[in-house]
Backbone bond lengths (Angstrom), bond angles and torsions (degrees), N, CA, C in turn:
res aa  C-N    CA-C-N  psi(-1)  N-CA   C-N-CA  omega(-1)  CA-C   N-CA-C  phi
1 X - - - 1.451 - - 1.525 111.26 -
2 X 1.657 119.68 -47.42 0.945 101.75 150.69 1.606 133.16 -45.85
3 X 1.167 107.96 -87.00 1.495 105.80 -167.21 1.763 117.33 -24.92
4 X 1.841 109.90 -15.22 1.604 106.60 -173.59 2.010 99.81 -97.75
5 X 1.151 111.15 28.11 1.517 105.16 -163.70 1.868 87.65 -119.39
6 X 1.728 91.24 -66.83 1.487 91.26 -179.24 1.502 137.85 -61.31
7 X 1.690 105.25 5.78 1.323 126.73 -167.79 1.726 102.46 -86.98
8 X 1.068 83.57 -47.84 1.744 104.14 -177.14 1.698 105.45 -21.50
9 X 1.305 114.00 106.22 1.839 119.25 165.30 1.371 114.65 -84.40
10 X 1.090 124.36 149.09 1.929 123.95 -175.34 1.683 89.82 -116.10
11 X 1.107 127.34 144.37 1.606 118.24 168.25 1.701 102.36 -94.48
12 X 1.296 88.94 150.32 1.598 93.62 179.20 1.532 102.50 -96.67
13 X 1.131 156.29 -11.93 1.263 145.83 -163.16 1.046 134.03 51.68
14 X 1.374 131.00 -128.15 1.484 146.33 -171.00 1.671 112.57 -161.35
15 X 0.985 98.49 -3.90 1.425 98.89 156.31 1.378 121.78 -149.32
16 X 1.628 90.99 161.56 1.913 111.74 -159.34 1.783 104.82 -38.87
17 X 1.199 82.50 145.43 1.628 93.55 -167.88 1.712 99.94 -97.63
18 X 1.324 116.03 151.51 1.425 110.67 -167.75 1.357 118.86 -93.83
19 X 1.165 110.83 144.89 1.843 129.29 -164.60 2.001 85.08 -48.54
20 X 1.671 98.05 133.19 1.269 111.07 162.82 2.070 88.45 121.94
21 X 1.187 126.07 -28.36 1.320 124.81 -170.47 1.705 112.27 -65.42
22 X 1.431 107.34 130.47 0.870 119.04 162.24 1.499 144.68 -83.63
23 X 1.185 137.21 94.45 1.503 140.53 -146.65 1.647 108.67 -115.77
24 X 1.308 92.82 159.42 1.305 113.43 177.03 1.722 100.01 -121.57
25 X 1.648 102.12 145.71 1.227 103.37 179.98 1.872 95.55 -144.53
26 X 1.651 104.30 -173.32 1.546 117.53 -151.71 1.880 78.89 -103.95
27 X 1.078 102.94 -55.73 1.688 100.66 -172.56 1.503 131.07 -75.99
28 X 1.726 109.38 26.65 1.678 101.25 -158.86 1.641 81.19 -163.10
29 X 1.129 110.81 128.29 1.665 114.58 178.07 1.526 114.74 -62.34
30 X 1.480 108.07 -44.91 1.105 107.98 -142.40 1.900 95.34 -115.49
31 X 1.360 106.22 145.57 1.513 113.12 176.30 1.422 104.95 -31.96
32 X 1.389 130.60 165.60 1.213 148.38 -153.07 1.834 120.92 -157.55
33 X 0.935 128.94 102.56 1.712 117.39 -173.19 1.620 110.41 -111.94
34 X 1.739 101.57 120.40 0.969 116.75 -173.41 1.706 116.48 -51.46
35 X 1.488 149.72 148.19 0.781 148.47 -157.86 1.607 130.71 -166.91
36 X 1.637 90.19 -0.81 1.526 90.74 171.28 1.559 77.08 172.79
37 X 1.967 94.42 147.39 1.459 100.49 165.68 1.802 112.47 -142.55
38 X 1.430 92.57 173.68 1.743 95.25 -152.55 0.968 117.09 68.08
39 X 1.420 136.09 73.67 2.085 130.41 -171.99 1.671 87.55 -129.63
40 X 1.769 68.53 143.17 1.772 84.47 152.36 1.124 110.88 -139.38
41 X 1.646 97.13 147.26 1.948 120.35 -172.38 1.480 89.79 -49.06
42 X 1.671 104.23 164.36 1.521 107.97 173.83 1.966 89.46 -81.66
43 X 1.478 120.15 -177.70 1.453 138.92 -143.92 1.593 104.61 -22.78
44 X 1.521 109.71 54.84 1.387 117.70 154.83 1.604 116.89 -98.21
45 X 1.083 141.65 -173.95 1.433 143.02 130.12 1.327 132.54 -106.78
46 X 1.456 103.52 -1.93 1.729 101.80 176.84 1.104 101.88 -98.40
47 X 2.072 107.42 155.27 1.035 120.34 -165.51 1.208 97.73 -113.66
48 X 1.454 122.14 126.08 1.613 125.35 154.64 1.324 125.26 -79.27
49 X 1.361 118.94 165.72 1.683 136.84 -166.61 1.848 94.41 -72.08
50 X 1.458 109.31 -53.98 1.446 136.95 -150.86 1.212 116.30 -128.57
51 X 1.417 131.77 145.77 1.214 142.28 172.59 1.641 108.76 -134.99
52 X 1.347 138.59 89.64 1.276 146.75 -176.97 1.614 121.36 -82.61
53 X 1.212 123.52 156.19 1.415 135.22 131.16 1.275 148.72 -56.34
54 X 1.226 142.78 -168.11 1.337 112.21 160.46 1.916 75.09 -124.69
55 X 1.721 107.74 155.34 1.537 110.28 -166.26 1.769 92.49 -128.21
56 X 1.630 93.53 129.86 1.199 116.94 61.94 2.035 85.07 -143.98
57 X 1.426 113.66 20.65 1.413 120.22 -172.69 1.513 115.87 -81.41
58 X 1.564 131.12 -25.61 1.023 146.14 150.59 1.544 97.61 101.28
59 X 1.008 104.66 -165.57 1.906 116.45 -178.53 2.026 109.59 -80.52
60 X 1.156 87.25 88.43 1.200 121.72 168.12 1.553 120.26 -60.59
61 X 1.464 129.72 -59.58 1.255 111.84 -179.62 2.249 80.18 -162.76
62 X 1.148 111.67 -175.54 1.242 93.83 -178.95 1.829 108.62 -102.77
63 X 1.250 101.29 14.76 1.375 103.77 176.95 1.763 108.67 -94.08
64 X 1.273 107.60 -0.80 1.822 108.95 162.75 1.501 91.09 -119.59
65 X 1.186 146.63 42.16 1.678 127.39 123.69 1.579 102.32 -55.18
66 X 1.824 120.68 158.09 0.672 151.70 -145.65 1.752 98.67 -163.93
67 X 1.633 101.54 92.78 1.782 93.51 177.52 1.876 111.29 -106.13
68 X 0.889 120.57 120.19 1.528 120.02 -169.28 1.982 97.62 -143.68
69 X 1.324 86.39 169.86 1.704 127.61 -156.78 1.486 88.65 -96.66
70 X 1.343 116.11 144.24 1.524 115.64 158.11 1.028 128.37 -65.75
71 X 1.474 124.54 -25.92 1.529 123.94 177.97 1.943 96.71 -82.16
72 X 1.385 124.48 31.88 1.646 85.10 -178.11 2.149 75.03 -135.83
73 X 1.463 107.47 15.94 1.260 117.32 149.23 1.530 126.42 -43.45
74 X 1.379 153.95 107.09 1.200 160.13 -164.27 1.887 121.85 -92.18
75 X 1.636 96.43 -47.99 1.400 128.30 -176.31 1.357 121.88 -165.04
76 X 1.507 131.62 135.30 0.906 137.94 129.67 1.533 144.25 -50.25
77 X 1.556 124.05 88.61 1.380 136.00 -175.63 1.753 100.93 -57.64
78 X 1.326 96.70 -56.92 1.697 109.08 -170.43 1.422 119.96 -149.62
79 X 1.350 107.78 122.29 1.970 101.01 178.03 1.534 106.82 -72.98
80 X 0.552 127.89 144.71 1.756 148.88 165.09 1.305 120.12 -47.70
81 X 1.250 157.81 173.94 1.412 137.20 144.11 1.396 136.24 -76.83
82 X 1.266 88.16 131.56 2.104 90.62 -173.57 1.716 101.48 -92.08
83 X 1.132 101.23 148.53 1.458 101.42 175.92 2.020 113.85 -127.91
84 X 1.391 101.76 78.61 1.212 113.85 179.45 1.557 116.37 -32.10
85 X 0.934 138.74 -24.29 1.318 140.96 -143.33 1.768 109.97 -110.36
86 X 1.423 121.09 -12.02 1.268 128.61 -178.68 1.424 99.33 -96.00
């Protein structure tokens, strides 16, 4: 029963995944929770997809934000909640 729980894949798609998702990425060891999307760095000009945490410790100071692209997404831990109804 285990082994059929932890098997479980989430697809990430092609579009932005909703605030609350938990990701895995290539450049960051440790799980990551999505937390805002469309950001920009402070005196940057590029705009990212995502603005993360590191999870399950949350937003800690803003020097562990984590700003990344959807394509540099690895895995989905957990989708977030969608709220069909808005």
């Amino acid at each position: 029963m285990v082994d059929q729980i932890n098997s479980l894949t989430i697809e990430i798609g092609d579009e932005l995944l909703p605030i609350g998702t938990v990701v895995t990425l290539e450049i960051v060891e440790q799980a990551v929770m999505i937390y805002g999307r469309k950001q920009q760095k402070e005196n940057n000009n590029q705009i990212w997809d995502y603005v993360a945490c590191p999870y399950p410790q949350g937003h800690i100071s803003n020097e562990t934000n984590v700003f990344l692209n959807h394509d540099q997404i690895v895995g989905v831990i957990f989708r977030g909640l969608e709220n069909y109804f808005c």
